[in-house]
N, C-alpha and C positions, 0 to 999 in steps of 0.2 A: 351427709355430715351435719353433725349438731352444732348449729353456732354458737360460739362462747361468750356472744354479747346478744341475748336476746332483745334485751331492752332496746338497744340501739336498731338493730331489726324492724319490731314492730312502731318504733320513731319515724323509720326511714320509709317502711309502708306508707305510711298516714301521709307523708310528708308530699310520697309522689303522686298523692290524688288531689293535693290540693295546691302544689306549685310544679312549675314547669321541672321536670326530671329530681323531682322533691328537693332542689336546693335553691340557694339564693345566689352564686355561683358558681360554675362550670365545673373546675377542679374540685372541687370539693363531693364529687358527688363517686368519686375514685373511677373515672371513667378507663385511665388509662394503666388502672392497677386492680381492676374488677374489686368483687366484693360488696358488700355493704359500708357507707361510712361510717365513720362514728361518730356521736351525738357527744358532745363535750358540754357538760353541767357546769364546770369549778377548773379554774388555776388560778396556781399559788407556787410561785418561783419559778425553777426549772421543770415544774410538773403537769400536766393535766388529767381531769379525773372524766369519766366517761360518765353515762348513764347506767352504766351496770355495774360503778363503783369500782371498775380498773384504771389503775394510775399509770400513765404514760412520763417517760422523762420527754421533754418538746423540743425536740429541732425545727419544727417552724415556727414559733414564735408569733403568735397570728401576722405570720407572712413580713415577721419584719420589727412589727412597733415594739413590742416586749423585750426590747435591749438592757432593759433594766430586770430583768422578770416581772414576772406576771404578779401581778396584786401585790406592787413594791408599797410598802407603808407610808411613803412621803406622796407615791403619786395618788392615793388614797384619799386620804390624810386631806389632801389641796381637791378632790376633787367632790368629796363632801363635805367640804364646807360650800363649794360653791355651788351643789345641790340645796343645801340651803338655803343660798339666794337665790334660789329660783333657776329654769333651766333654760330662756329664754327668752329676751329681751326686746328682739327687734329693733337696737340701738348699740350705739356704738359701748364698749364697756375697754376700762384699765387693760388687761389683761392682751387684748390685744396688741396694742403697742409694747407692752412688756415682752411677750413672745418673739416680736419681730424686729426688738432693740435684740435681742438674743442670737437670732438667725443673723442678723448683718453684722455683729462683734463676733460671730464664728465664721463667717462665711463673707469674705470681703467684698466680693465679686456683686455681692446683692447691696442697692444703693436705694432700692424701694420694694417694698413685699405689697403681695395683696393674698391676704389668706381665700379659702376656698372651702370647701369640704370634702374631696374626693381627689383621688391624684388624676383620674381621665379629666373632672371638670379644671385642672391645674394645666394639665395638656394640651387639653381644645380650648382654653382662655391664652396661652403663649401663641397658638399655632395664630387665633383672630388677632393678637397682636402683632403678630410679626408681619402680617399680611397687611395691617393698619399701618404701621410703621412704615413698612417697605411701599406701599403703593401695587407687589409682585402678587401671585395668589398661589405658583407651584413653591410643592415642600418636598423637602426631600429625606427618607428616612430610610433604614436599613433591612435589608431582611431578618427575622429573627428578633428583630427589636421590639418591644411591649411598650407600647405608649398609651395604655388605658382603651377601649373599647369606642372613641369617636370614631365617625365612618373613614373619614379619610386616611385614619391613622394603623387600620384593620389591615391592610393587604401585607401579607406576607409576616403577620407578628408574631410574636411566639407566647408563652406564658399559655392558658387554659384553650389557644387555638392551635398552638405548638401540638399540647395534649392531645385534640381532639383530631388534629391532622383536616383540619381547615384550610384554604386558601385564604378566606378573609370571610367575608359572613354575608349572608342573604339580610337583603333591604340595603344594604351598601347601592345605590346610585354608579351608573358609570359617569356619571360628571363631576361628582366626589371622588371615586377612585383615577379618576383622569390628572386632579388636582396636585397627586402623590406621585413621583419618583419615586421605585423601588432599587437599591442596589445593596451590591454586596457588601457584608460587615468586614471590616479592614481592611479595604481597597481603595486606598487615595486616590488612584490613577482612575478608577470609574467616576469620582468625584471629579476631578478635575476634569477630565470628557465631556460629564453633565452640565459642567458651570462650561464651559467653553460652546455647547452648545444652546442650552438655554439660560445663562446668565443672569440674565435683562428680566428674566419669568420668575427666576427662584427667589421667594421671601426670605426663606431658611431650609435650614440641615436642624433637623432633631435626632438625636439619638442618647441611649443611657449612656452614662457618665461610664459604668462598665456593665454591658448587658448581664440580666440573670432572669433572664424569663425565657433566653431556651438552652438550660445550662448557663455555667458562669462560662464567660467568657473573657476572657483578658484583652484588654485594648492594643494592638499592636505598638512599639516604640515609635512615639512622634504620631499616630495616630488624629488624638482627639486634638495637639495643636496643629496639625495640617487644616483638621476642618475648621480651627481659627481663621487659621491664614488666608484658607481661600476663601471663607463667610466674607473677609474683610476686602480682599481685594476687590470682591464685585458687588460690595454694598451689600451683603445680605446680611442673617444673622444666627448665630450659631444657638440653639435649644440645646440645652444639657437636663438631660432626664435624672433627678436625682431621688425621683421618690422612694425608688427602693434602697440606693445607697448613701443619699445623704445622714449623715449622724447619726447612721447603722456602720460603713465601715470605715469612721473616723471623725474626729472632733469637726473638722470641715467638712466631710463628707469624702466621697473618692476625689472631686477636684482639688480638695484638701491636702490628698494625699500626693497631687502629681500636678495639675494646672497650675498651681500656687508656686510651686520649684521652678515648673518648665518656665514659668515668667508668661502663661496666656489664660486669660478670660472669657470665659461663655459669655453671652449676650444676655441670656436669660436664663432662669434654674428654675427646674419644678421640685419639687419639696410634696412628700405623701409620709405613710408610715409612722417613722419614731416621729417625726414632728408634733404627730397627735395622741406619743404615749398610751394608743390604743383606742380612741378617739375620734370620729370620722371628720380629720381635720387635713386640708391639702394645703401648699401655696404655691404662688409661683413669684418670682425675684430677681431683680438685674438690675441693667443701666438705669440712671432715672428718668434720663430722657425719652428712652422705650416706655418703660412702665410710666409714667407719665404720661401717655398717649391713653392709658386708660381713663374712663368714666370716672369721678366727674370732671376731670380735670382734663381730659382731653377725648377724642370721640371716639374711642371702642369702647361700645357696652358690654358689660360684665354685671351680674349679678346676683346674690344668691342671700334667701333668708336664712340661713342657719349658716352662714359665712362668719366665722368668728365668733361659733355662741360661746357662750363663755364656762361651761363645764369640757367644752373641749379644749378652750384656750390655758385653761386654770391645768388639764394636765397635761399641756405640751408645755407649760411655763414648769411642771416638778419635774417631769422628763426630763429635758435640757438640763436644769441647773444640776440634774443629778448624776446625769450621763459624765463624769471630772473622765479627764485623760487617766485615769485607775483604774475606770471599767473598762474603757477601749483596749487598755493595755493587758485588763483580764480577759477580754472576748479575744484579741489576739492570738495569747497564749493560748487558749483552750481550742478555737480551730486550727491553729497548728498540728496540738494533740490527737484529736481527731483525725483530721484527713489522711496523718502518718499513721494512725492506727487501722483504719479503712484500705489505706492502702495495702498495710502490710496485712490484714488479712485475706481480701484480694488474691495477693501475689504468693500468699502459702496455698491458694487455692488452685493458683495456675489458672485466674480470669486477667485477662487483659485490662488495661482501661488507662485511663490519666485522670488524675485530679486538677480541675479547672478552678483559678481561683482569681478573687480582685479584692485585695485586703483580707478582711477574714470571713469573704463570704465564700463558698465553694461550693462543687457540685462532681460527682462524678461521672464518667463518660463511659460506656463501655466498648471495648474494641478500639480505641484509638491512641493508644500508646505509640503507634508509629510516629505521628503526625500532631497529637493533641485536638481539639477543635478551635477552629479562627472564625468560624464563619459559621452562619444557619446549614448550609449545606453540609458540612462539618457533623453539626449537632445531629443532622436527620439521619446520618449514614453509619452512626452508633450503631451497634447491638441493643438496642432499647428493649428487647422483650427479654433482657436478665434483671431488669429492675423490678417489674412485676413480683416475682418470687425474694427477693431480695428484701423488698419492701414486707410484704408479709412475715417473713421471718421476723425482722425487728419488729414489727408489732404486736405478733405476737410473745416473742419477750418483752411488753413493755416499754417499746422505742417508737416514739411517732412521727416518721420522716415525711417531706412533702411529698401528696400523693401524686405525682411525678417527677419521671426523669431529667422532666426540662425544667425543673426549681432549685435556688437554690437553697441552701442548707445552712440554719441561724443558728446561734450561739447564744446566751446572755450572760448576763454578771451574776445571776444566781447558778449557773451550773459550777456545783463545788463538785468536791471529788467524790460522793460518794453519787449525782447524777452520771458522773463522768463513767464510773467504774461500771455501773449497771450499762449504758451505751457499750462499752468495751467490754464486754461480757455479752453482747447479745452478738458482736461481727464476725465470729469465725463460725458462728450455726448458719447464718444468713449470705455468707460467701460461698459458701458450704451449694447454699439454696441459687446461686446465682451461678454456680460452675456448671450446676446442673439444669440449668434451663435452657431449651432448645426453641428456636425460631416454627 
């Protein structure tokens, strides 16, 4: 069969003789949806254009940040002027405290930030604090849950090891992996077992605000305040992972959407993604008296040179300002749209599934309409080999979904109707493709 993206082809050749599995991340190399990737040149709005000059409408969003769409002219605009001033300073610069006067007026729960660059090093800077903080050094975190690629944080995750049907990863230490409690996602009562058992041990509980690195998954009712409740009663402290859904699925983010009503607050938040309006800007953010134990002002070291350079800071300060409750309220409406248009061509096809959602992120599941998915075990026990075919169908009309089942599915404020209508025009050939795929 002749492939209809050469170019990308012989990209991808090149690629894998001179990096490990020729990419620079896992997922990306469509392990779990075979093929060739594709080598993306150019985006601009709800679109991406390839190396062979085929335009894709983008459902991932590079994974999140492009809630505004891609190449928005204000985060432009702010990000070359401050290529002008140079791209790195090794000092402190405005820009920063602008960003994180921003994060703590949206996000109340955050009383001190310390930007980062990367959402793992957001992660594994919370995890050395809370271990600082507490005097404890076990953590405790979920199966199925993505907290970035630290060792300790590896067993049982999901996102690009979900994909690859990892357990956790070679070089992981068993005295790292000793340091993690793994338990089941929406299971208070295994919490509470674990704290009644080892208590006096546990730093913190981390977990995302609402997982979506293996599938969306929805947080059970009273869920993430239980893991308030009982972080507090034995002195620990509660890590709310929000890199992927902070001010992707809401002005606040998801604790925005729910912790803020229910009347309870994480301890700490990690912040990735749209914070850096595409950007390789992370942070993390809480009480102050926690974050205040950090460097210089108190003794957990943390550090990093390109922490807050200022062409990242410059476009997570036009992101935010730009992101008004108009876009969230447009990203809303339009994954609405979608997931009821996904599903109903689906169900003209006679495939099974549920649409798993947390605000306006979603994902779908195949085979689990009885039950939905609550849990990692849940997500594994999908019909996952109807995605493959599925996936291919929309892109080859056109439609660039994440190249996995266990991702979720972005939206921005540039998808107008006529991105919309091309998506919804390519679901009943690729339903089509997904009735017909066999194990």
């Amino acid at each position: 069969m002749t492939s209809n993206t050469p170019v990308s082809d012989q990209l991808f050749h090149r690629a894998q003789a001179l990096m490990p599995g020729g990419v620079n991340s896992p997922v990306r190399a469509f392990g779990s949806v075979g093929g060739t990737p594709k080598f993306m040149v150019a985006a601009k709005g709800a679109y991406l254009t390839d190396a062979d000059g085929k335009e894709y409408v983008d459902l991932v969003c590079s994974w999140g940040p492009a809630l505004l769409g891609h190449a928005h002219p204000a985060v432009l605009e702010a990000v070359h002027a401050a290529v002008d001033r140079g791209l790195s300073f090794g000092a402190s610069t405005p820009d920063e405290a602008n960003l994180a006067a921003i994060v703590k007026e949206r996000v109340s729960a955050v009383e001190r930030l310390r930007m980062v660059s990367t959402g793992t090093e957001a992660t594994m800077t919370a995890v050395r604090l809370a271990r600082g903080f507490t005097g404890r050094n076990l953590i405790i975190k979920f199966a199925g849950c993505y907290h970035g690629h630290l060792d300790g944080l590896l067993a049982s995750a999901g996102s690009g090891v979900a994909t690859l049907a990892l357990p956790g990863s070679a070089g992981v230490t068993a005295a790292a992996a000793a340091e993690t409690l793994v338990l089941p996602y929406n299971d208070l009562d295994a919490v509470e077992e674990a704290f009644a058992a080892r208590g006096s041990d546990i730093a913190a509980v981390i977990t995302e605000a609402a997982p979506a690195n293996m599938g969306v998954v929805t947080p059970g009712e009273g869920f993430n305040a239980g893991l308030s409740r009982i972080t507090k009663e034995h002195g620990a402290l509660l890590i709310l992972d929000e890199v992927l859904t902070g001010f992707r699925t809401g002005y606040a983010g998801y604790w925005g959407l729910t912790g803020r009503q229910e009347g309870w607050a994480p301890d700490l938040l990690t912040f990735g993604k749209v914070i850096g309006g595409g950007m390789p800007t992370a942070a993390l953010g809480g009480r102050a008296d926690v974050m205040d134990y950090l460097a210089p002002v108190g003794p957990v070291y943390q550090a990093g040179t390109l922490s807050g350079n200022p062409v990242a800071m410059a476009a997570g300060v036009a992101t935010l300002t730009n992101a008004t409750p108009e876009v969230y309220e447009h990203v809303d409406a339009r994954s609405l749209e979608l997931s009821s248009a996904l599903s109903s061509a689906l169900e003209t096809e006679g495939v099974d599934h549920s649409i798993q959602r947390a605000g306006n992120l979603f994902s779908v599941a195949f085979g689990t309409s009885a039950n939905g998915v609550h849990n990692y075990a849940d997500a594994q026990a999908q019909e996952a080999f109807r995605y493959a075919p599925f996936f291919h169908s929309m892109l080859d009309s056109g439609v660039y979904l994440p190249p996995s089942v266990f991702e979720a599915w972005f939206l921005s404020a540039a998808h107008d109707d006529a991105a919309m209508n091309r998506i919804f025009e390519a679901l009943p050939l690729a339903a089509k493709a997904a009735a017909a795929a066999s194990a």
